[in-house]
N, C-alpha and C positions, 0 to 999 in steps of 0.2 A: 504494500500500500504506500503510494506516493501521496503526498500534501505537498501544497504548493501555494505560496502568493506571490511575492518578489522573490524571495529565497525558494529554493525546493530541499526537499528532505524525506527520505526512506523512514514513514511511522512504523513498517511492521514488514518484516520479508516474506516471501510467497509461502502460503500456509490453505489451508484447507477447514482450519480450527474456527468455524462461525461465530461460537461463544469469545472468544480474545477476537475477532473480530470486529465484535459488536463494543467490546468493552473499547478498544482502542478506540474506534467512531466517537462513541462518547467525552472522550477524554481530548479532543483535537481543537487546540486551541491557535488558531492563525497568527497572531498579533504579532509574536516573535519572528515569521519570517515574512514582516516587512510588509508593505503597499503593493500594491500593482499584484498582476494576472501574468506569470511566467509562464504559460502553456509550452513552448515550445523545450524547454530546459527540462520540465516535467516530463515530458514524452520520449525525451530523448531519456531519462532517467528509467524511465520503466521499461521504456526498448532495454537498453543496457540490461536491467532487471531479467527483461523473460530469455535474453541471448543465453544468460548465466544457465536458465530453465532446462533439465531436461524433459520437461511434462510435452507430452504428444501434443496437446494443442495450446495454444497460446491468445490470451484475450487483455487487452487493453479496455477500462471502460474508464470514459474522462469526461467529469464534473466539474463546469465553471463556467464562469458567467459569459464567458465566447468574447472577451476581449483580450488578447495579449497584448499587454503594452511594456513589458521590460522582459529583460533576459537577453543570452545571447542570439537564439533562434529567433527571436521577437519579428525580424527583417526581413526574412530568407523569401526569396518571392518561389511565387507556386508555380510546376510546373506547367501547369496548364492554364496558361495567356495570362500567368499573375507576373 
């Protein structure tokens, strides 16, 4: 589990334990890592994350308000006519 604002940070490594799960969720408090919407630094954090993975299938699911405004990814234009 990644969290993410300006800063990004590894809250919990890949696990299947829904009860620690649940508890970590509850306990995530943003403020420490900062202003702004890192999306891209985040992703690229959880990519790294499932590389490590050797689980057959591999799922990314990402929560947030659809604005990236810092980080170093912040910029990168899209391949497709971005």
């Amino acid at each position: 589990m990644v969290i993410f604002a300006e800063k990004v940070f590894t809250l919990l490594p890949l696990t299947t334990d829904l009860n620690l799960i649940k508890k970590m969720i509850d306990q995530i408090k943003l403020g420490p890592l900062g202003d702004g919407t890192n999306i891209g630094d985040a992703l690229a954090l959880a990519v790294g994350r499932l590389i490590q993975s050797q689980a057959k299938n591999k799922v990314i699911i990402l929560l947030t308000d659809g604005v990236s405004n810092v980080g170093a990814l912040t910029h990168c234009k899209q391949r497709n006519g971005g």
